[in-house]
N, CA, C and O atoms as a GROMACS GRO file, in nm:
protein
  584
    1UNK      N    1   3.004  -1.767   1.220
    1UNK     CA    2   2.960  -1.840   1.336
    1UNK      C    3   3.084  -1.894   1.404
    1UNK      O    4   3.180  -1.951   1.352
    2UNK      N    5   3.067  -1.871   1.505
    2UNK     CA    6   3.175  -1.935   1.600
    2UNK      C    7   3.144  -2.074   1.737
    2UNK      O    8   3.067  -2.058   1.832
    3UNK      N    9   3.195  -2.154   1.721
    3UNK     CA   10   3.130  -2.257   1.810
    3UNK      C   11   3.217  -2.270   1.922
    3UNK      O   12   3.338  -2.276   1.944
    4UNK      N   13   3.057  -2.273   2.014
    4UNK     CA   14   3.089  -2.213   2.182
    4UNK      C   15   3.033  -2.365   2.247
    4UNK      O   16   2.927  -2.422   2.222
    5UNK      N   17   3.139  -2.405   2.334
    5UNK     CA   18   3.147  -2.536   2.462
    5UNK      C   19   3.171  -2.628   2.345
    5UNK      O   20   3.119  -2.737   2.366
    6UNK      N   21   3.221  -2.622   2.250
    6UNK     CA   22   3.250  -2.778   2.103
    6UNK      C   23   3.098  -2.801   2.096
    6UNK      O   24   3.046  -2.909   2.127
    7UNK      N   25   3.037  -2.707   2.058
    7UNK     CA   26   2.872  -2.717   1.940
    7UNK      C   27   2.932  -2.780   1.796
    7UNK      O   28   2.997  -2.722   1.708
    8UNK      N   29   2.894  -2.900   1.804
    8UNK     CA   30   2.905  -2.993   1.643
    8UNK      C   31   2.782  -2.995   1.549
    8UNK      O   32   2.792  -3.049   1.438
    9UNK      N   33   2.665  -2.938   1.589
    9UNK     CA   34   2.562  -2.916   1.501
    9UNK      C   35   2.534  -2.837   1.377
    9UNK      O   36   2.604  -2.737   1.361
   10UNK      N   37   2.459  -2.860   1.303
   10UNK     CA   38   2.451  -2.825   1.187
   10UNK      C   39   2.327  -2.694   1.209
   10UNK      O   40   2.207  -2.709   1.233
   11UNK      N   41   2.401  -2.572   1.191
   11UNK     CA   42   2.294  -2.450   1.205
   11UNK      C   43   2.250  -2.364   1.030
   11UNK      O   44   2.310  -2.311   0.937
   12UNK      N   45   2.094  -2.399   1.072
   12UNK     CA   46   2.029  -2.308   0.943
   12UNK      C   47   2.007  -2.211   0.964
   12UNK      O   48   1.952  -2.172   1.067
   13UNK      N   49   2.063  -2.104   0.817
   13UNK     CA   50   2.032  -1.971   0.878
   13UNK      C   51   1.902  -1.866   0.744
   13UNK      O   52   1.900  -1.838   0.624
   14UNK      N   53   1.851  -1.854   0.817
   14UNK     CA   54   1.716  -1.729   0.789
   14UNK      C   55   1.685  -1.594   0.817
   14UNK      O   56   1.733  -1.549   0.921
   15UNK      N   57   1.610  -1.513   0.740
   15UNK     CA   58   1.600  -1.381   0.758
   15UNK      C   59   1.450  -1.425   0.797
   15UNK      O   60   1.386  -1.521   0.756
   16UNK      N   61   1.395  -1.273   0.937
   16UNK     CA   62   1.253  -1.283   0.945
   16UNK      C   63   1.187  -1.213   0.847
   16UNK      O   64   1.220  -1.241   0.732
   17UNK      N   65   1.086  -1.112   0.865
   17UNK     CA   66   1.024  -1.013   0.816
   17UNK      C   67   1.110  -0.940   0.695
   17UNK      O   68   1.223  -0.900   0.721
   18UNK      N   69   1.065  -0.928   0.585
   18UNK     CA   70   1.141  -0.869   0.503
   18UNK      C   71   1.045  -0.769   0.416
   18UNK      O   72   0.931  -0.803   0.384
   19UNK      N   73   1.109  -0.631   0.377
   19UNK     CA   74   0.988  -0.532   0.278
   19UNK      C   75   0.973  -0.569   0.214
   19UNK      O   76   1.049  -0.659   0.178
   20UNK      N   77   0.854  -0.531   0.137
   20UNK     CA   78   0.788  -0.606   0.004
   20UNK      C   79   0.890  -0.600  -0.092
   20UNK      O   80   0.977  -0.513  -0.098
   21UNK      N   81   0.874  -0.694  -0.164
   21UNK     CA   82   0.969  -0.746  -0.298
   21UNK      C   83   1.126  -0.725  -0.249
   21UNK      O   84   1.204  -0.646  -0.301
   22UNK      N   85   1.159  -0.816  -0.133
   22UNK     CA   86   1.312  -0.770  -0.115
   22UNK      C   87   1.314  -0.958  -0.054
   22UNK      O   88   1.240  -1.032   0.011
   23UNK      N   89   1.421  -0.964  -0.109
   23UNK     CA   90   1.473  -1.165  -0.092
   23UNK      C   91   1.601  -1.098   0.007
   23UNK      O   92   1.662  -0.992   0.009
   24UNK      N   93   1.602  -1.227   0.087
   24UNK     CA   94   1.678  -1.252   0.138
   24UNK      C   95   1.805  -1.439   0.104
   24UNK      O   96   1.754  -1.549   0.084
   25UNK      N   97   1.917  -1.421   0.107
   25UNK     CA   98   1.967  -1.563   0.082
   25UNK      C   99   2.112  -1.545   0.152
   25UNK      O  100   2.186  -1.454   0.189
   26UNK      N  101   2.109  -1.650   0.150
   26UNK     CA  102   2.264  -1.702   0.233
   26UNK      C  103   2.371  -1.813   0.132
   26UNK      O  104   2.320  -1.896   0.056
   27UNK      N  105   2.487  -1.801   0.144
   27UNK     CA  106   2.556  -1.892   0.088
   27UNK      C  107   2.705  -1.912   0.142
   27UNK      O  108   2.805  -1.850   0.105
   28UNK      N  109   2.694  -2.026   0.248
   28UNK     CA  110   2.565  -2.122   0.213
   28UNK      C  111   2.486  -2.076   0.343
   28UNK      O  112   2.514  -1.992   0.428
   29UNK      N  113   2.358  -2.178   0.325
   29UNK     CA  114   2.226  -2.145   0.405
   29UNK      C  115   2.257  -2.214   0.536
   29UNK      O  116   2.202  -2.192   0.645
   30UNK      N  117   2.373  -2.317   0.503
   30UNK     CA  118   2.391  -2.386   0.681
   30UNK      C  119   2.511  -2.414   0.688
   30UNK      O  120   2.582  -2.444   0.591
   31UNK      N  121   2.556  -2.406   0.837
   31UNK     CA  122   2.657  -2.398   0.868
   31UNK      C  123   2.687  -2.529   0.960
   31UNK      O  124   2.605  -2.581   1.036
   32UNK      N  125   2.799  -2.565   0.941
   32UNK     CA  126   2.826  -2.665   1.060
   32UNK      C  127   2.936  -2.633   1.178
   32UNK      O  128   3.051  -2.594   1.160
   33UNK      N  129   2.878  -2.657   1.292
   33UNK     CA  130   2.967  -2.631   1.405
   33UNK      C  131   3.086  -2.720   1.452
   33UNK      O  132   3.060  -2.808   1.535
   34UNK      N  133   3.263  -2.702   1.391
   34UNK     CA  134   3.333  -2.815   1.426
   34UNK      C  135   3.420  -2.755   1.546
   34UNK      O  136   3.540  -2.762   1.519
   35UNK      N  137   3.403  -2.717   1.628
   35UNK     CA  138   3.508  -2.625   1.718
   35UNK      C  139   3.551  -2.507   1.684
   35UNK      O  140   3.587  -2.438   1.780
   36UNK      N  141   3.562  -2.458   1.569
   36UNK     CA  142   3.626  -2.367   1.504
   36UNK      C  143   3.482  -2.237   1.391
   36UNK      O  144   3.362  -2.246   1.366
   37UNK      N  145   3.573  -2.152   1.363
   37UNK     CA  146   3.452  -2.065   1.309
   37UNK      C  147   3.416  -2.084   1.201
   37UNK      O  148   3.487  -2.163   1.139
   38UNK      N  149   3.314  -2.037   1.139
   38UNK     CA  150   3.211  -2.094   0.994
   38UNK      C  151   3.170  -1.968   0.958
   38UNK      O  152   3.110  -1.886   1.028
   39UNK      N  153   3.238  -1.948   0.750
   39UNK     CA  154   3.094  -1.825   0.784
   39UNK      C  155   3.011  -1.836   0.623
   39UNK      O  156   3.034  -1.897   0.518
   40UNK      N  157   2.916  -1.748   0.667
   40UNK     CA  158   2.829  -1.743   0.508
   40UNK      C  159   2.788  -1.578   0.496
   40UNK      O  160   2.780  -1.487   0.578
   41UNK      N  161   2.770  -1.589   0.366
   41UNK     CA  162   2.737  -1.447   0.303
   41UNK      C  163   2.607  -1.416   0.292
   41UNK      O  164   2.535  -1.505   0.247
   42UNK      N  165   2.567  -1.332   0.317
   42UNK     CA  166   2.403  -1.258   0.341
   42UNK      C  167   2.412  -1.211   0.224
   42UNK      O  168   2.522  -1.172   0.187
   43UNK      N  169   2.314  -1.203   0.148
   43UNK     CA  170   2.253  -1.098   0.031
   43UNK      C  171   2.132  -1.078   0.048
   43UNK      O  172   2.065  -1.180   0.067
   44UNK      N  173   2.087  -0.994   0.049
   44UNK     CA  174   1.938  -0.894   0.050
   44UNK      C  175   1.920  -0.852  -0.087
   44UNK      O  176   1.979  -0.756  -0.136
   45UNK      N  177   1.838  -0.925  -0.149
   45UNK     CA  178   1.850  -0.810  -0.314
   45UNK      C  179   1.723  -0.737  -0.255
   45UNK      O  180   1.649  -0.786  -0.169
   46UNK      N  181   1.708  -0.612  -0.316
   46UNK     CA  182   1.578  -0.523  -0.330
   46UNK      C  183   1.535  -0.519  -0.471
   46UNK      O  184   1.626  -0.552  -0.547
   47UNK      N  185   1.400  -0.481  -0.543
   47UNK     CA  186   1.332  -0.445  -0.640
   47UNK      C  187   1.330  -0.260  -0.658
   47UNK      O  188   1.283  -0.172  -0.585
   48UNK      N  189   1.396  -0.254  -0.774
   48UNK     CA  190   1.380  -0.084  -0.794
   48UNK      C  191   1.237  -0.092  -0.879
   48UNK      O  192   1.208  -0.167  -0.971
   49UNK      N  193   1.145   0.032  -0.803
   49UNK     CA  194   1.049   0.123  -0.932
   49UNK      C  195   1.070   0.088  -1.030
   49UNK      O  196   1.186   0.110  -1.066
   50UNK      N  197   0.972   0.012  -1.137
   50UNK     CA  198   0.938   0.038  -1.272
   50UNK      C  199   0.862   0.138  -1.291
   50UNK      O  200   0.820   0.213  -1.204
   51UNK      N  201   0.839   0.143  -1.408
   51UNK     CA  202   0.722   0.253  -1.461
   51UNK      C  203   0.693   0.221  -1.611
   51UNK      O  204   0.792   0.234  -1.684
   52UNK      N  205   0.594   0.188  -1.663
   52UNK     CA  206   0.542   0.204  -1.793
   52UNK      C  207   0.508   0.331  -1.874
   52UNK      O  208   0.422   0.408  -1.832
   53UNK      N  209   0.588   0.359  -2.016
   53UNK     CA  210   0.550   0.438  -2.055
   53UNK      C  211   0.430   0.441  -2.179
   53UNK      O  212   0.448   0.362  -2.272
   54UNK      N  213   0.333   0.514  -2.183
   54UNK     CA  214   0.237   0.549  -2.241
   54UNK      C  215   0.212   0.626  -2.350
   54UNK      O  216   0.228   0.747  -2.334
   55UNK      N  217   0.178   0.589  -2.456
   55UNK     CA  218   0.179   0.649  -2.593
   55UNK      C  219   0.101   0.764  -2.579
   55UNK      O  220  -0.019   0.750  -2.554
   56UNK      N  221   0.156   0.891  -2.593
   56UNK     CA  222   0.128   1.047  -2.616
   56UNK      C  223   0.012   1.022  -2.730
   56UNK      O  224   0.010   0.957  -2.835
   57UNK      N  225  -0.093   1.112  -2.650
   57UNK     CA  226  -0.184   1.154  -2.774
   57UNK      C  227  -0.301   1.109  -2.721
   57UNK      O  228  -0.321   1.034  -2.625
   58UNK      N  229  -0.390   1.177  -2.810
   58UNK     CA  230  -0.566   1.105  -2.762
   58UNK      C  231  -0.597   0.966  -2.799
   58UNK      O  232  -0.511   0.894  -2.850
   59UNK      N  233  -0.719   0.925  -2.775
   59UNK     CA  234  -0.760   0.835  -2.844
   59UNK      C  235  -0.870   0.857  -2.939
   59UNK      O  236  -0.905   0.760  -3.008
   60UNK      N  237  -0.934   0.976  -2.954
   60UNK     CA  238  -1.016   0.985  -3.038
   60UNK      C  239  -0.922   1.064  -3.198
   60UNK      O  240  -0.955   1.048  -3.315
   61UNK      N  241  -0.830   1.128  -3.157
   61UNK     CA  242  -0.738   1.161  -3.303
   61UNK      C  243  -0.694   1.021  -3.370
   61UNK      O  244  -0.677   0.994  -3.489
   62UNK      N  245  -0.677   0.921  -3.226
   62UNK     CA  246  -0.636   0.823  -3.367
   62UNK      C  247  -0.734   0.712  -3.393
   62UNK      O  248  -0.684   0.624  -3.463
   63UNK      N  249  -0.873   0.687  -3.352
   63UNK     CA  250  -0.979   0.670  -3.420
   63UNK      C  251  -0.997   0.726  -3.530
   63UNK      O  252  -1.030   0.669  -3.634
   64UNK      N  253  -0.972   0.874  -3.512
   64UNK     CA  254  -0.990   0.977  -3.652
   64UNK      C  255  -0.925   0.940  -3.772
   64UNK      O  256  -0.987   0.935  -3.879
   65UNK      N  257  -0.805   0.914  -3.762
   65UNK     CA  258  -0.683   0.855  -3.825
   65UNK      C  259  -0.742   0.714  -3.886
   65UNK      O  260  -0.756   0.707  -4.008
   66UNK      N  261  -0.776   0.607  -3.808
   66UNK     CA  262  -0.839   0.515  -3.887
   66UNK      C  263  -0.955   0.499  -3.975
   66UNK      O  264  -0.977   0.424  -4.070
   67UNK      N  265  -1.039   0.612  -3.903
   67UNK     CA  266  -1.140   0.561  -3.999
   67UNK      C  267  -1.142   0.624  -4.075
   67UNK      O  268  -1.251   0.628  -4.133
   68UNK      N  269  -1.002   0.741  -4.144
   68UNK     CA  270  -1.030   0.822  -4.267
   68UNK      C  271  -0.933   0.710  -4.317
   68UNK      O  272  -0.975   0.681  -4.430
   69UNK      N  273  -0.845   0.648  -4.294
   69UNK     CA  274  -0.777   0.552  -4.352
   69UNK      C  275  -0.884   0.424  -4.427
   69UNK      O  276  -0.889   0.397  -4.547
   70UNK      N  277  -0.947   0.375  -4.338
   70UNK     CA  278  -1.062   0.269  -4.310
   70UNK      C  279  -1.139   0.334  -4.492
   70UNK      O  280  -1.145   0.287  -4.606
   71UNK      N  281  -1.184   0.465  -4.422
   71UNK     CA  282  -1.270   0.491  -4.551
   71UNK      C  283  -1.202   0.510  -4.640
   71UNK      O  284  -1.274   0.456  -4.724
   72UNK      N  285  -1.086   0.556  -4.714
   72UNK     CA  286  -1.024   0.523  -4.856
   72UNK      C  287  -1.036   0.399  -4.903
   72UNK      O  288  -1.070   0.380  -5.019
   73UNK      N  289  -1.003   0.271  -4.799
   73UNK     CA  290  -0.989   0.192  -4.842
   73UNK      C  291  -1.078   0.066  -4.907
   73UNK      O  292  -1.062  -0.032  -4.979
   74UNK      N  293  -1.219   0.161  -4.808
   74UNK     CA  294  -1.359   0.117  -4.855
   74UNK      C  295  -1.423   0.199  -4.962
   74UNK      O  296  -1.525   0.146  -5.006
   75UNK      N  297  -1.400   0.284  -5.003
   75UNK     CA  298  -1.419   0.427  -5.113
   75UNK      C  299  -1.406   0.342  -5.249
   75UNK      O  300  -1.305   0.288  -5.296
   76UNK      N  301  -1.550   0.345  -5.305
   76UNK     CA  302  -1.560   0.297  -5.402
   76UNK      C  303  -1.502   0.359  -5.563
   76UNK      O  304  -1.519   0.481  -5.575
   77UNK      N  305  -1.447   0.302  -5.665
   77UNK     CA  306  -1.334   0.305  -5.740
   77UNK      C  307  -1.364   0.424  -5.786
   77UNK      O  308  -1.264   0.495  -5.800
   78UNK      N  309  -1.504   0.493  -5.827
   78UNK     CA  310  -1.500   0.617  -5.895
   78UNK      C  311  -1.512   0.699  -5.831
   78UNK      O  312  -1.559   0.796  -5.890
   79UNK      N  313  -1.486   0.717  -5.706
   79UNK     CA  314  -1.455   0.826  -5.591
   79UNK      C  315  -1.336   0.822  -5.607
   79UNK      O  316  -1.288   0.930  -5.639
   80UNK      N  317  -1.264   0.736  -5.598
   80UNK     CA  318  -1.153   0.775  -5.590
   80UNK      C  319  -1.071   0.800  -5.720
   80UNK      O  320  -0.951   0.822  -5.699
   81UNK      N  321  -1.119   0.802  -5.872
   81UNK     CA  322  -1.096   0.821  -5.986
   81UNK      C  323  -1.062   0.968  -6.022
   81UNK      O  324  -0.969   1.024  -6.078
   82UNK      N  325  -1.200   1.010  -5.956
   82UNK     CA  326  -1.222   1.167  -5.999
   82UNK      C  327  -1.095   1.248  -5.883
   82UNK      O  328  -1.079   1.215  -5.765
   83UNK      N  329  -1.010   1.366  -5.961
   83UNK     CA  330  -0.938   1.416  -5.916
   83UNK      C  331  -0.974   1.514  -5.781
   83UNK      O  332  -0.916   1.535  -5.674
   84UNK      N  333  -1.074   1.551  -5.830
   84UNK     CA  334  -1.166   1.661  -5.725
   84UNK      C  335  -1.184   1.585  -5.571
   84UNK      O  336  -1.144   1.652  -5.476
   85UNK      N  337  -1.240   1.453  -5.544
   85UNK     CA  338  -1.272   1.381  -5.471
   85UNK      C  339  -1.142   1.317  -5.433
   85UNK      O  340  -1.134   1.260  -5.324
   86UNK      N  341  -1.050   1.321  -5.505
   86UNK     CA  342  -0.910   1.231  -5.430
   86UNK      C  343  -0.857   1.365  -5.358
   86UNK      O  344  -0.820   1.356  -5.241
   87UNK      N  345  -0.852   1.498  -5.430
   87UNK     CA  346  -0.802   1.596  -5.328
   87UNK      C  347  -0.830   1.590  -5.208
   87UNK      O  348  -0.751   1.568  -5.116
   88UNK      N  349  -1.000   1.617  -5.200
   88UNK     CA  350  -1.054   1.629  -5.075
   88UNK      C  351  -1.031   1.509  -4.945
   88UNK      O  352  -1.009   1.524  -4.825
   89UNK      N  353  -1.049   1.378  -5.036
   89UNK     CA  354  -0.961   1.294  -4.961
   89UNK      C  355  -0.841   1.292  -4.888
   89UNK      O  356  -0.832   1.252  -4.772
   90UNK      N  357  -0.749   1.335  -4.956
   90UNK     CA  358  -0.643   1.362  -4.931
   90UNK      C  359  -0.602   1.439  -4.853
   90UNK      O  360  -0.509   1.396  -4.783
   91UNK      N  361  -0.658   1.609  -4.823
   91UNK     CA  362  -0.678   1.696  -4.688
   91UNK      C  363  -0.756   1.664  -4.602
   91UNK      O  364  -0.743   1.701  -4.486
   92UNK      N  365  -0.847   1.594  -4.642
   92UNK     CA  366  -0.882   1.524  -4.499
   92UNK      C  367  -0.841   1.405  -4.424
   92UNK      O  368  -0.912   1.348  -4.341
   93UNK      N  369  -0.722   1.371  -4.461
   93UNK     CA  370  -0.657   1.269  -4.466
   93UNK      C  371  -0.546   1.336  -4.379
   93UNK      O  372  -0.520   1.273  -4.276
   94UNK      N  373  -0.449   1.495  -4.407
   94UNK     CA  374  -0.379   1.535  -4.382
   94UNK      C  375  -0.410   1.651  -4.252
   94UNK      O  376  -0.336   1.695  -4.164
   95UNK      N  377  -0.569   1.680  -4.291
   95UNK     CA  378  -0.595   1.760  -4.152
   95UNK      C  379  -0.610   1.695  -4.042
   95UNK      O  380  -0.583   1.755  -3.939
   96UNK      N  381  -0.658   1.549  -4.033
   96UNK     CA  382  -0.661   1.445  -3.917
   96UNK      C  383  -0.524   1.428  -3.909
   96UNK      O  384  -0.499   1.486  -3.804
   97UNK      N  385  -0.397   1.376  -3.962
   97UNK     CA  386  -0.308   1.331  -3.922
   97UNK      C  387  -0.207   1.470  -3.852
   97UNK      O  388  -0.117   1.459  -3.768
   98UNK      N  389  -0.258   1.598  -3.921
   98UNK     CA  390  -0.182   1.714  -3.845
   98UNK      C  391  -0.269   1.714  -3.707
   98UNK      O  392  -0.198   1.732  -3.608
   99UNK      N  393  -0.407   1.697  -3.678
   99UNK     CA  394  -0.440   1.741  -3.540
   99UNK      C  395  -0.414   1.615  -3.423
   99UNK      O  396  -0.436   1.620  -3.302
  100UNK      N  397  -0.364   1.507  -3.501
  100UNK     CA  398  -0.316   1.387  -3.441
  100UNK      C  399  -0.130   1.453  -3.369
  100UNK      O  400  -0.087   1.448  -3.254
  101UNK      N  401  -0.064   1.506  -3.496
  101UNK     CA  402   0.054   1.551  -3.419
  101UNK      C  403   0.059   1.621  -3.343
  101UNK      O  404   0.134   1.617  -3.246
  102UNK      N  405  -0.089   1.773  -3.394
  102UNK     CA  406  -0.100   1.836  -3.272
  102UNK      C  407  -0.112   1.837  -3.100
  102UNK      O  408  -0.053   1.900  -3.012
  103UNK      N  409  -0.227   1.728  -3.102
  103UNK     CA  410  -0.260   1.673  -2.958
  103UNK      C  411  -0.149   1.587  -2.929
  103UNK      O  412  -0.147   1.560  -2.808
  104UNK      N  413  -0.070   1.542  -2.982
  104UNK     CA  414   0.045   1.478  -2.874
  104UNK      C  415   0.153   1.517  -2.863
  104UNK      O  416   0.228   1.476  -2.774
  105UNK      N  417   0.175   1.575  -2.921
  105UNK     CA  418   0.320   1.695  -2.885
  105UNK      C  419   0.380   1.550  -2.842
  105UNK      O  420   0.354   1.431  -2.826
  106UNK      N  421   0.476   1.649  -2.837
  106UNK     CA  422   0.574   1.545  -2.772
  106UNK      C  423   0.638   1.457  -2.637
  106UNK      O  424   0.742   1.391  -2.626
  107UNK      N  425   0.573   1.475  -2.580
  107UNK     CA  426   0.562   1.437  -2.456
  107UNK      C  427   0.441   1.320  -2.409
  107UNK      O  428   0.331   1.328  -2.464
  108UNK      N  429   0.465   1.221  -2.311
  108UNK     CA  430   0.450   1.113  -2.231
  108UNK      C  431   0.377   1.096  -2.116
  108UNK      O  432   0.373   1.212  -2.073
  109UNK      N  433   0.323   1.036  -2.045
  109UNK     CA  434   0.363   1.032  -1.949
  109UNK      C  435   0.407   0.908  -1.890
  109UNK      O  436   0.413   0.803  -1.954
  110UNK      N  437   0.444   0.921  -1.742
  110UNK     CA  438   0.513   0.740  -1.700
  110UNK      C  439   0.417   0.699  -1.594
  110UNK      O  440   0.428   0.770  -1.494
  111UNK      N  441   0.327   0.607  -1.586
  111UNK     CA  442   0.212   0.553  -1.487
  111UNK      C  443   0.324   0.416  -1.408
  111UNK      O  444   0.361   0.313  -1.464
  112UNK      N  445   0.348   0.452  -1.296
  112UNK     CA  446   0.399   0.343  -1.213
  112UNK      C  447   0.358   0.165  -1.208
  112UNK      O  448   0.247   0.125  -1.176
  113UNK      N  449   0.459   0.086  -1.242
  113UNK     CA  450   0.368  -0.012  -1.286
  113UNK      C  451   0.395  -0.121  -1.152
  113UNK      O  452   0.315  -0.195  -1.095
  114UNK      N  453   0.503  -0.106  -1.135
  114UNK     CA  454   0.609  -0.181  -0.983
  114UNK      C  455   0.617  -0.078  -0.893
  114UNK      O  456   0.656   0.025  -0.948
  115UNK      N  457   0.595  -0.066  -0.767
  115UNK     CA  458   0.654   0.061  -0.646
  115UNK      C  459   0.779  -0.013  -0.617
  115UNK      O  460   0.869   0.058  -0.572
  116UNK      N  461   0.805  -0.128  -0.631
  116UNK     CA  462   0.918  -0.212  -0.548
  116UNK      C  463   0.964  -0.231  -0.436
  116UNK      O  464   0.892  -0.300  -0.364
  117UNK      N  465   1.096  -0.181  -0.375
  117UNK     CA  466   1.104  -0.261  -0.240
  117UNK      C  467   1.057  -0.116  -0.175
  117UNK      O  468   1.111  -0.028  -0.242
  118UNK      N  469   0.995  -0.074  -0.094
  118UNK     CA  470   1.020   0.034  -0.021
  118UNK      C  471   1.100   0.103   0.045
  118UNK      O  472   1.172   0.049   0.129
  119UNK      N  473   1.106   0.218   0.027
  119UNK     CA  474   1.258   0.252   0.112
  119UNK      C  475   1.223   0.376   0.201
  119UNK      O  476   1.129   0.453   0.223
  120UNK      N  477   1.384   0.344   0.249
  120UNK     CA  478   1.356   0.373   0.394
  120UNK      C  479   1.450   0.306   0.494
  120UNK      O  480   1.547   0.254   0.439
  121UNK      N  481   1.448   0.294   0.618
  121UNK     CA  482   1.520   0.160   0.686
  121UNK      C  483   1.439   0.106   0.783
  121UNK      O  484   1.359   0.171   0.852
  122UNK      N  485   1.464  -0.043   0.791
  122UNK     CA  486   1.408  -0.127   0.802
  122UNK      C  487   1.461  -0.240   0.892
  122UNK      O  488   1.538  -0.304   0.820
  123UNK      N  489   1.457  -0.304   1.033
  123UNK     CA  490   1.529  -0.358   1.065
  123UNK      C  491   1.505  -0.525   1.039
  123UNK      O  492   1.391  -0.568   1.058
  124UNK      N  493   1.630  -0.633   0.989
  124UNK     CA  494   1.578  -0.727   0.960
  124UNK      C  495   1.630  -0.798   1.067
  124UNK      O  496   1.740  -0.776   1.120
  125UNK      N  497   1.516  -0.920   1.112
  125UNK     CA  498   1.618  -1.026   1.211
  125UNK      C  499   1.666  -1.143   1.100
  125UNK      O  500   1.612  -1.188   0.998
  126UNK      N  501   1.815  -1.176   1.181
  126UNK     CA  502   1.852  -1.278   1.101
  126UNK      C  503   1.890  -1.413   1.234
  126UNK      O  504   1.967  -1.410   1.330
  127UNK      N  505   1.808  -1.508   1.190
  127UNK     CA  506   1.795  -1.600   1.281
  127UNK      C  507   1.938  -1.754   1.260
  127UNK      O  508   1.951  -1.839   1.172
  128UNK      N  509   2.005  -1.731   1.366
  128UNK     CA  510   2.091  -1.911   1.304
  128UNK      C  511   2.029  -2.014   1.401
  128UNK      O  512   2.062  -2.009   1.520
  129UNK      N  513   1.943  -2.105   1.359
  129UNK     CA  514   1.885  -2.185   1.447
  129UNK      C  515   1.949  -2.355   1.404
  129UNK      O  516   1.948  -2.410   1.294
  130UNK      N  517   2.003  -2.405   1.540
  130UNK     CA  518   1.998  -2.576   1.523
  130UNK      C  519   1.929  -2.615   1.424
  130UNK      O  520   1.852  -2.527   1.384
  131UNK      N  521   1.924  -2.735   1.354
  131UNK     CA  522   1.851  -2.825   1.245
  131UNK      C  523   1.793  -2.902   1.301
  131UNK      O  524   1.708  -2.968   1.241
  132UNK      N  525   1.821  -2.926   1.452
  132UNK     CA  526   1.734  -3.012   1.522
  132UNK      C  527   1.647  -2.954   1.629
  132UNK      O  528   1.550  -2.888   1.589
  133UNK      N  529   1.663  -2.964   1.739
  133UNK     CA  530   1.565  -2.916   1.837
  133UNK      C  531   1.666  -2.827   1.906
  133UNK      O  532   1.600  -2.757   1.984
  134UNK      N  533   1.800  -2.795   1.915
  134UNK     CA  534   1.873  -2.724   2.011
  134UNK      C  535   1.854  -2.565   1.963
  134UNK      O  536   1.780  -2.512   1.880
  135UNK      N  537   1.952  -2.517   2.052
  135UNK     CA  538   1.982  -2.327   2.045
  135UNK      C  539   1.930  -2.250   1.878
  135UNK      O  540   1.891  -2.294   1.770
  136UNK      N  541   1.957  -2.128   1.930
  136UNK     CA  542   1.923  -2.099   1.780
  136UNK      C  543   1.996  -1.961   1.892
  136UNK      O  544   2.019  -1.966   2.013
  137UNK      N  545   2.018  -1.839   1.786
  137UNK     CA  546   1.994  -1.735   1.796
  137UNK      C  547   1.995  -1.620   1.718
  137UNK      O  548   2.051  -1.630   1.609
  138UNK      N  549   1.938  -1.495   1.752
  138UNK     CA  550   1.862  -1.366   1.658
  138UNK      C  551   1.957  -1.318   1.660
  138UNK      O  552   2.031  -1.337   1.757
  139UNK      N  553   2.000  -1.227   1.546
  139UNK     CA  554   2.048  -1.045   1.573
  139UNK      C  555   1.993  -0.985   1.477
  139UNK      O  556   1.939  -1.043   1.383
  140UNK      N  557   2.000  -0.885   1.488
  140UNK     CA  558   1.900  -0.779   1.412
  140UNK      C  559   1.979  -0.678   1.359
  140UNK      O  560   2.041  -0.606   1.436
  141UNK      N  561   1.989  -0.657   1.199
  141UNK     CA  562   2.061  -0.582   1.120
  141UNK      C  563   1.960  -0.451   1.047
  141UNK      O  564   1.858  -0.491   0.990
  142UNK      N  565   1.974  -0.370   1.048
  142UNK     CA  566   1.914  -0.256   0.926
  142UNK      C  567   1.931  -0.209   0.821
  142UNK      O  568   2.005  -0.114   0.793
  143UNK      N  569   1.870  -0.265   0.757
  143UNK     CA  570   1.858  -0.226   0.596
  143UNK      C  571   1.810  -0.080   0.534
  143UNK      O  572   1.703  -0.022   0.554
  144UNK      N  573   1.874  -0.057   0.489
  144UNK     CA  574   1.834   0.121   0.456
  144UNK      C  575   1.856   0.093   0.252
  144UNK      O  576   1.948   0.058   0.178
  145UNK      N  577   1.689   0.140   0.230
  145UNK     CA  578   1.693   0.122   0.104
  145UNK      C  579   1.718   0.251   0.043
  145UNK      O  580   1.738   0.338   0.127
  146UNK      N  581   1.722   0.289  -0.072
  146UNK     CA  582   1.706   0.463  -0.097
  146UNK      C  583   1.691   0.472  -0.215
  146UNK      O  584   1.677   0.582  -0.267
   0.00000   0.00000   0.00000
C-alpha cells in the first residue's frame, strides 16, 4: 500500500468470494497509512482431494469367516474331541477362509471422501478498506488451482 495526499488511516484488508474450502489471510491484516508505503503478505491456502480407502472383499465371505469361527467356539466339547469332526471342521474352516482370499484379490477401491478446493481459475477480489467510514479499494487477482 502506498499512501496518496498523506492518508494516515488505518486500512483492513480482505478477500471476497473464495472456492470452496480455500482460506484466505493476510499478515498482517491492517495496514497503516504514514506517508510512506506499507505492505502485507496474501496467502490463499487451498484443500487437496482426499479419498478413503476401502477394505477389498465381500461382506458375506467374511460373515462366512465368523460364523465358522463363532461356531468352533460354540461347538460342544465332544465335537470337537472326535478326530473325524475336528477335520471337517477344520476344511470348512479353510474352504471359507480360501474363498474369502479369493473374492478380494488384491485390490481396493478409493471412494472420494473430500473433493476440496476446486480447480480451475478463479478470480478473487481483494478489498483494502478504511477502518472507519473513508476510501477503500478492490483489485482483482486469479487464482488457478490444478
Amino acid at each position: 500500500m502506498t499512501s496518496v495526499g498523506g492518508y494516515s488511516g488505518t486500512v483492513k484488508l480482505s478477500c471476497g468470494s473464495l472456492p470452496a474450502e480455500a482460506i484466505c489471510t493476510f499478515s498482517p491484516a491492517t495496514l497503516t497509512g504514514s506517508g510512506t508505503s506499507a505492505n502485507s503478505t496474501l496467502t490463499i491456502t487451498t484443500t487437496a482431494p482426499t479419498a478413503m480407502l476401502e477394505r477389498p472383499g465381500s461382506s458375506s465371505a467374511r460373515i462366512a469367516v465368523w460364523a465358522v469361527l463363532l461356531g468352533l467356539c460354540l461347538s460342544p466339547r465332544r465335537v470337537l474331541r472326535s478326530r473325524k469332526n475336528l477335520a471337517r471342521i477344520m476344511t470348512a474352516l479353510l474352504l471359507t477362509m480360501g474363498s474369502l482370499v479369493y473374492l478380494t484379490g488384491c485390490g481396493g477401491s478409493s471412494t472420494p471422501k473430500d473433493a476440496g478446493t476446486p480447480t480451475g481459475t478463479q478470480t478473487i477480489s481483494v478489498t483494502g478498506a478504511d477502518s472507519g467510514s473513508g476510501p477503500s479499494h478492490n483489485l482483482n487477482l486469479q487464482l488457478i488451482v490444478q
